[in-house]
N, C-alpha and C positions, 0 to 999 in steps of 0.2 A: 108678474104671475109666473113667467116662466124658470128666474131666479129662485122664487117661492119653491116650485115643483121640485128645483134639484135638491133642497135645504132637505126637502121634503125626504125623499130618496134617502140620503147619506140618516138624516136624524132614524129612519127603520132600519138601514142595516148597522148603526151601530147599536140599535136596540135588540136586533137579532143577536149579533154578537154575545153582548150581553147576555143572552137568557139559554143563549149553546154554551158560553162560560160557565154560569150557574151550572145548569145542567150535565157537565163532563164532572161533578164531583160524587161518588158512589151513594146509592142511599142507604146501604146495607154496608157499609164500609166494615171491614173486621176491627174488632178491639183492638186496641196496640198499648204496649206497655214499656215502661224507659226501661233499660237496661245497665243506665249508670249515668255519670257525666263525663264528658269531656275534660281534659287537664284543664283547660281553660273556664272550666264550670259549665258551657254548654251542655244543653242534652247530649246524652249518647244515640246510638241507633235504636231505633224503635222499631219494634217486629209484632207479629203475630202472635196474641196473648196464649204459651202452652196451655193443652189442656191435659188436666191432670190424668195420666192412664188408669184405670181400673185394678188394683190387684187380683191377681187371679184368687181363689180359695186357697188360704192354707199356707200363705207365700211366705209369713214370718216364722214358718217350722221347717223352709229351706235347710238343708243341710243336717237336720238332729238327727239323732240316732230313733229308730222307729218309724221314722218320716222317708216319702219314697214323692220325687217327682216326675208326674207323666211326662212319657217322649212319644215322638209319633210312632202309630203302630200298636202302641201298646193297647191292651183292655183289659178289663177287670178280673177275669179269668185268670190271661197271662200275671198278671201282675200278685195276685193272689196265688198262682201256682211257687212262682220266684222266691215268695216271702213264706210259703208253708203256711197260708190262710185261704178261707173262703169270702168270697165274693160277696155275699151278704154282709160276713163281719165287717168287710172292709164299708159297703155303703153305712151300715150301721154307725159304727167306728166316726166316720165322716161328715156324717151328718146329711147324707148326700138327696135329697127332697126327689128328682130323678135318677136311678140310679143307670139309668139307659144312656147318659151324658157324662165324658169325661173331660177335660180340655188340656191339651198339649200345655206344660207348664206346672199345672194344678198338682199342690205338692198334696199329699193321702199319706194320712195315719195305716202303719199296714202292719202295727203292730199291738194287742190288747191295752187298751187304757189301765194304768194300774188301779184297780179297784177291789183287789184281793181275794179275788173269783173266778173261778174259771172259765171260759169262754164257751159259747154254746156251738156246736158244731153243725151249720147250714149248707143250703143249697149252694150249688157257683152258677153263673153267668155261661150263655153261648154267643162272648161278644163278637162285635167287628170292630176292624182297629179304630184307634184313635186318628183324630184330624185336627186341623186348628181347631174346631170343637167337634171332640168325639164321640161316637155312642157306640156304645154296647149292648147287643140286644141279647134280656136275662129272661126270655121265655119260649115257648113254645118246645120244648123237648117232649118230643110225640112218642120216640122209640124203646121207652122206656116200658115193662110188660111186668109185670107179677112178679117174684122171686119163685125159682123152685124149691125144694128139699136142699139144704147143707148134702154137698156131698163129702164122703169118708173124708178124714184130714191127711194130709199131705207129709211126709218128714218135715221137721221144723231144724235150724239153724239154730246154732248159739248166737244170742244177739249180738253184733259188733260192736254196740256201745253200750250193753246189758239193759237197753229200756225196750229192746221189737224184737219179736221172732217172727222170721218170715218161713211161709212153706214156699216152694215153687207155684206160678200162678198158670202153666202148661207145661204138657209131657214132651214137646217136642226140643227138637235137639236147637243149639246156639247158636244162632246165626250170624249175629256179630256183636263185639263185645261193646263195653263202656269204652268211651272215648269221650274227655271231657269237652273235648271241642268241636265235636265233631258228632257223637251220639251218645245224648244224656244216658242210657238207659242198655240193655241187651234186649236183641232183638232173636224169638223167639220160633224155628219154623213148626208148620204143620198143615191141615188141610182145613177147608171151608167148613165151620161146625163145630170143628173140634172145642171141648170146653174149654173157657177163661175161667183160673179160680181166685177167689180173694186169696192174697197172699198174707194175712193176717185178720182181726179181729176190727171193727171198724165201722164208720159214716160214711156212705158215699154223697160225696158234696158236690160232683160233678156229673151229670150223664147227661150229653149230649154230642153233635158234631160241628162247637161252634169255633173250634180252636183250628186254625189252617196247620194241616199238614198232619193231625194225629189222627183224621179220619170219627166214628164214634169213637168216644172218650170216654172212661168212667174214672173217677179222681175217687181215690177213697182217705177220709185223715183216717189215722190209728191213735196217734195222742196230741200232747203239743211240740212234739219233734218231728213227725214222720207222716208221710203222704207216701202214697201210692199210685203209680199213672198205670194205664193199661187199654192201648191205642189200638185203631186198624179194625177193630171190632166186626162182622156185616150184623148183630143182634146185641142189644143192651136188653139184662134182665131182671136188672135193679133201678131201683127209682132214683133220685134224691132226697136226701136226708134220711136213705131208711138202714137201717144197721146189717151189716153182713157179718160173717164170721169164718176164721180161715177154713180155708177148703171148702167155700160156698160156690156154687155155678152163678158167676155173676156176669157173663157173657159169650158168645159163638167166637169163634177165632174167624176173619176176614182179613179183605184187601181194601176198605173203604182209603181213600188216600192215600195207597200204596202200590207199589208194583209186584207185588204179587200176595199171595196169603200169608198172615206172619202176626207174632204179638207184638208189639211193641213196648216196652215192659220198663217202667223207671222210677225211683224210690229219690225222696224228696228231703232231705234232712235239714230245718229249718228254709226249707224253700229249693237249699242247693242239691242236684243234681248229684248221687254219689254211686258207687260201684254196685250193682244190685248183687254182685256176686261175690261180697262180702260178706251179705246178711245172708244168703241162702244154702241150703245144704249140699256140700257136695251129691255128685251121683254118676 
């Protein structure tokens, strides 16, 4: 009996054993997949079955001409100013279902589809930058007020490239010039009020304070070469998408985003940044 008992014993814990064997093998084990064989013909190592990444939107137009891939920071504004388009055309262009989501990668058409027509001149965006996925936020622009009366036109400039004439967009004196790398634009002084004037004929496709560092913004195109910036503003008194015409009152001179009163003033030739004080009259 008492022989019996031990049989007893050893025959359970080799039964336990057993079933802590069984049980040490995973029940959700990952996939695994060969990787080759062996010289010898044996399998090779076996690993964790890749899972295929997602391509971003847009990834096999990498690289081509009219195609732009986002980096961080960027938003659809910015990226639309760079390239001498609006931010609509670009969701449009895109095909973009949210246009308030951009993602770090995601290459964007930021140039018209050839379609043999001209492109419609829209609204822009007062985005926030990009992130491993980005959004841009393309509403709320409150500051925008009724236009007044065109005021009297300004001297106009011979165009530097014979397609813009520009007037001066305020009376105050130069505060600091174009510097390509350092300030896209001349910067313009005067006091709190004083008029901002369109410095040409035009859309305004931007009016808001969503771009960091240009304070209120009002973006105006003039054709398919030429944009107009004109920053710092404390009053916007045009809307978006609505037509101005040079020597318009299209905003108060201010310090929004800056350290003291001043325009900030810059001219866009397909996107790039150029001397405004080439296109404009001496004086």
């Amino acid at each position: 009996m008492r022989q019996d008992g031990r049989n007893g014993v050893w025959i359970g814990v080799l039964g336990a054993a057993a079933l802590l064997a069984a049980c040490s093998t995973p029940v959700n084990q990952a996939p695994v997949e060969s990787l080759g064989t062996s010289a010898s013909g044996g399998a090779g190592p076996v690993v964790p079955a890749a899972v295929a990444a997602k391509p971003l939107p847009g990834a096999e137009n990498a690289g081509k001409p009219g195609y732009y891939t986002v980096r961080p920071g960027d938003t659809l504004i910015r990226i639309g100013l760079d390239h001498g388009q609006a931010w609509k055309d670009l969701a449009r262009w895109n095909q973009l279902e949210n246009p308030n989501v951009i993602e770090v990668g995601q290459v964007l058409r930021v140039a018209p589809p050839d379609t043999g027509t001209a492109t419609a001149v829209v609204a822009a965006d007062q985005g926030v930058v990009a992130r491993p996925v980005a959004s841009s936020t393309v509403a709320g622009n409150s500051a925008a007020q009724p236009a007044p009366a065109p005021a009297a036109a300004a001297p106009v400039a011979p165009a530097a490239s014979g397609d813009i004439q520009l007037a001066w967009p305020a009376s105050g004196k130069v505060e600091a010039k174009f510097d390509e790398s350092r300030n896209k634009g001349v910067d313009i002084g005067g006091k709190a009020g004083d008029p901002v004037l369109a410095a040409a004929d035009g859309r305004v496709v931007y009016a808001g304070a969503g771009l960091r560092g240009y304070g209120n913004l009002l973006i105006v195109q003039h054709n398919k070469t030429y944009l107009t910036a004109y920053a710092h503003n404390q009053k916007l008194l045009v809307k978006e998408d609505q037509a101005v015409h040079r020597g318009q009152k299209i905003a108060e001179m201010g310090s929004t985003d800056a350290d003291h009163v001043k325009l900030h003033f810059e001219v866009r030739r397909e996107g790039k940044p150029v001397d405004p004080l080439r296109y404009l009259p001496a004086r």
